[in-house]
N, C-alpha and C positions, 0 to 999 in steps of 0.2 A: 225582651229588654234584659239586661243585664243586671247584677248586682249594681253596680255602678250606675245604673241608667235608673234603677230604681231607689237608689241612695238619693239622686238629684232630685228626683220625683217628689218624694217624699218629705225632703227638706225644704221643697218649692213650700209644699201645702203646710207645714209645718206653720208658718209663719200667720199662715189666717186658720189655724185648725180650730181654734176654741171659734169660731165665728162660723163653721160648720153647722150643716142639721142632717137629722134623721129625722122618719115618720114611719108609720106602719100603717100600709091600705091594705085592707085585707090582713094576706098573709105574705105580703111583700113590706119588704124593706127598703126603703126609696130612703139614698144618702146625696144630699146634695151639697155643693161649694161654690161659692164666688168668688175669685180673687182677681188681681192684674198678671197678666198674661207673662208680666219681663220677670214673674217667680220661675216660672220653668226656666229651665237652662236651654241653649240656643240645639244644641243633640236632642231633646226633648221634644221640642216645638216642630225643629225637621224629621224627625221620623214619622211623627203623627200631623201632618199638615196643619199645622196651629201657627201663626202669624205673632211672634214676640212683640210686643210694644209697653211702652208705658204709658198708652193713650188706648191701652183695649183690656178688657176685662174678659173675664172668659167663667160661663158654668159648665160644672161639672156634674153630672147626675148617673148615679149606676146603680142596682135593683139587684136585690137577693132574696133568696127563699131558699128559708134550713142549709140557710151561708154557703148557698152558690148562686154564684152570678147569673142574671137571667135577661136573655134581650128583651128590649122593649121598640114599640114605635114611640117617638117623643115629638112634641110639637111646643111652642108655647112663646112668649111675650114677658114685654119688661119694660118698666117707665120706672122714672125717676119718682120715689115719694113727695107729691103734690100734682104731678099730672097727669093730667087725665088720659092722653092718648099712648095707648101701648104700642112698642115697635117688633117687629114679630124676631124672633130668635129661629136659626138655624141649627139643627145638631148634628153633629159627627160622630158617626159611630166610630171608636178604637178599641179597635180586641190587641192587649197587651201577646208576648211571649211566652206567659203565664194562661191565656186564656182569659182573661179579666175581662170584661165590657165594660166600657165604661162611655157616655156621650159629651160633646162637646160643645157648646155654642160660644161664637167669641159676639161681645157689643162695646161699643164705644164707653170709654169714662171721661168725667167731666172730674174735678178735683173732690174728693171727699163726699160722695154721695150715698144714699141708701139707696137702693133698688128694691122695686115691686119683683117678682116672676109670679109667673102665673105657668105651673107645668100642665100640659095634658100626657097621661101615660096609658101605651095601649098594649096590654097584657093578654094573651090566650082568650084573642075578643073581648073583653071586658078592660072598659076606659075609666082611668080615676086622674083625675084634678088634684095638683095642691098649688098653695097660694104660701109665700114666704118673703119676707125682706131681709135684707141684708145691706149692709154699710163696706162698700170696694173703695178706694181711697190708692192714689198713687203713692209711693215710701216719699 
């Protein structure tokens, strides 16, 4: 990806960055985001098979150790705060220009909602869980 291609990146995530998290399992650094999908720019979306809409939301999850990126197996689920049944999430792996890992899952939004995830992460055989909510909200 180019300057430019990571300029747009960047300015996508910008807008929901303070609604970010971090966690540390172990001695991994698990960064996660939730935002709506139509933040990326439309070159962004097509490069990395990502689906633009303001009707889809999309997480972000990528893992480092002594700040380098590190692949993972991810698996995991997401419900709406209040219900009970989870929907399972799909993730895409995207290795940037730079070498970055980073994974995808895109899910449907409803106006203004928090969202449950529930990650499983699978590291050098060894699997850790985390549990997070976040509030995604179309502009």
């Amino acid at each position: 990806m180019g300057r430019i291609g990571l300029l747009l990146l960047s300015m996508g995530f910008a807008v929901q960055a303070m609604a970010a998290g971090a966690t540390q399992v172990g001695g991994i650094v698990v960064n996660y985001n939730a935002f709506m999908t139509n933040f990326l720019s439309p070159e962004i979306t097509a490069k990395y098979g990502l689906q633009r809409s303001d009707q889809l939301g999309a997480l972000n999850v990528n893992l480092a150790k002594a700040d380098q990126k590190i692949a993972s197996t991810i698996q995991g689920t997401y419900h709406q705060t209040g219900e009970q049944k989870a929907k399972p999430l799909t993730f895409k792996q995207v290795i940037n220009d730079q070498g970055s890992i980073d994974y995808f899952a895109q899910f449907p939004v409803k106006p203004a909602q928090v969202y449950v995830f529930d990650v499983e992460l699978k590291v050098n055989g060894e699997t850790k869980d985390i549990e997070f909510s976040q509030e995604v909200a179309p502009l």
